[in-house]
N, C-alpha and C positions, 0 to 999 in steps of 0.2 A: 465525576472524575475531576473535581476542582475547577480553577478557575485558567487551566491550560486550555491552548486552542487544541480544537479535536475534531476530527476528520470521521465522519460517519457514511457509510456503504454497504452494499450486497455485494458482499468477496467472497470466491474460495479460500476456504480456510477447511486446514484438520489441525485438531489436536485432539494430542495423544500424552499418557502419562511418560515421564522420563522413567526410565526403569531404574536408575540409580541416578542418584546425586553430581551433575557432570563436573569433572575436574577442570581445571583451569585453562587447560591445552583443548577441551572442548567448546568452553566459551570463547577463548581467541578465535578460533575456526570459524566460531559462527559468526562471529564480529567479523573476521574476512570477508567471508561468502556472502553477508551482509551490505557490507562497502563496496563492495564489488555491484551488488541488485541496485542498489539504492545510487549508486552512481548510474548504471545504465537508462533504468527507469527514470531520473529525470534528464535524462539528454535524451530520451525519448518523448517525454511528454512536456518538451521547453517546445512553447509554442513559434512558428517560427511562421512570422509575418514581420522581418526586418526588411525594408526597403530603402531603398536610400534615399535621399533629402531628393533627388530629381528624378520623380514614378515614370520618367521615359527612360532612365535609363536602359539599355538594350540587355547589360550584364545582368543586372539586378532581376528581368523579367524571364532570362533564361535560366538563372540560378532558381528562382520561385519553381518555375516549372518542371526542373529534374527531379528539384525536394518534393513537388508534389506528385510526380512517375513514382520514384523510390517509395515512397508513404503509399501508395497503393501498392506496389510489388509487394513490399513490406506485411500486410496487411491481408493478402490474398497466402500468402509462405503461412502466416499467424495459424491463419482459420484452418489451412490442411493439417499445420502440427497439431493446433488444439484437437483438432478433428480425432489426433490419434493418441492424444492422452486420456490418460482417465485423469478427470480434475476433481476435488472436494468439493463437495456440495458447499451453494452459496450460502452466507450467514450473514446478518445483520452486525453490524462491525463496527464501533467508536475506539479510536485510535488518537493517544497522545505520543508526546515522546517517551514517556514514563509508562503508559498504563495501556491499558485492552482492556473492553468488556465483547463481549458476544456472548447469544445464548446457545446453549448443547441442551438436548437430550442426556449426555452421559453425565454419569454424578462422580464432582470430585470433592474433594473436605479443605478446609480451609489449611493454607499452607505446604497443599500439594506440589509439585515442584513439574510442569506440563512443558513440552518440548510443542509452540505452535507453527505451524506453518504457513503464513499469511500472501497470497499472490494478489500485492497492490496495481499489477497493472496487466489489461490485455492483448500488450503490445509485448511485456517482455513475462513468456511464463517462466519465472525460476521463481521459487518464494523466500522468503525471508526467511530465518531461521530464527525463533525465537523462544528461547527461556522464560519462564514466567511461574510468580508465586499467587496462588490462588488467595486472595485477601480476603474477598467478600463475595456470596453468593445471596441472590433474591431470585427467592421461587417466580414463575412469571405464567404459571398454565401451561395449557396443552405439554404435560409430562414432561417439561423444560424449566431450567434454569439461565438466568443470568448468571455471567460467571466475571468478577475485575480482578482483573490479573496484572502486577506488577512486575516489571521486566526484570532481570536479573543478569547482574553483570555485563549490562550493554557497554560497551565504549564510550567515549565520548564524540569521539570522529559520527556513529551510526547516530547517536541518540542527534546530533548537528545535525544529518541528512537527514532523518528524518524527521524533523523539527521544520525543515526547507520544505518537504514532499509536502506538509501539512499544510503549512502555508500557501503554496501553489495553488492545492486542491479550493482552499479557503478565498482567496483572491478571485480563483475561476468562478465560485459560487456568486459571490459578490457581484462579480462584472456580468452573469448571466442572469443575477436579479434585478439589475440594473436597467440590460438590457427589457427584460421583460416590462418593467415598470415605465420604459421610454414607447416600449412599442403602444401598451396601454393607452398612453398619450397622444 
């Protein structure tokens, strides 16, 4: 998937063929409801351990603590909604700003034009809506394909947000391998 940063996970994800060719007034949309995910999903998952320069402050230890009530209420609300959707089975998933790969079971042909649905985060279930041209397909076993899909018609604003979400993800890896290698020590 070149030499972009790329974000790899076990996400719900469906896709589904587009039944026709979406017009223009369909991509805006998705680009909407797109900026709208990709905004909530990271002021959801911005880590929030700001303290202030004096750790007795009084405000600062009651502020931590409401964020941390709320992120449990939060999180407890999650698990009943998830409880009562039906979610796409998880998929192995490398994500640039530009590109998708995951593999399916279902066979599409090169240049097919696939409507994906990607839910990056377990905090916020609404998914991304995503257009995508089937470029390249590698067989890979167990009656599945790989499938890299190019995104089509993203904005510039989404393809930015999500170029941020990547890096987040990419940084947290970093800082918990980090961690891991100090603990080692």
């Amino acid at each position: 998937m070149g030499d972009a940063l790329a974000y790899q996970d076990f996400l719900p994800v469906a896709i589904r063929q587009a039944t026709n060719v979406p017009d223009q007034i369909r991509f805006n949309r998705a680009n909407e409801i797109n900026e709208d995910v990709l905004h909530n999903i990271l002021l959801l998952e911005k880590y929030h351990n700001e303290f202030s320069e004096d750790e007795t402050d009084r405000n600062s230890a009651d502020l931590s603590y409401i964020d941390f009530k709320l992120n449990i209420i939060l999180d407890l609300v999650l698990q009943l909604y998830a409880s009562q959707m039906s979610m796409p089975d998880e998929r192995k998933i490398t994500l640039t700003a530009t590109q998708f790969r995951c593999s399916s079971p279902e066979r599409y042909q090169g240049g097919d034009m696939l409507v994906i649905e990607l839910y990056l985060s377990k905090r916020f279930l609404k998914p991304l809506i995503l257009y995508g041209l089937v470029d390249k397909i590698e067989p890979c076993g167990n009656s599945q394909s790989d499938y890299y899909f190019s995104f089509a018609e993203m904005s510039p604003l989404v393809q930015g947000l999500l170029e941020r979400f990547i890096f987040l993800k990419h940084r947290r890896m970093i800082a918990a391998s980090r961690r891991e290698k100090s603990d080692k020590n």
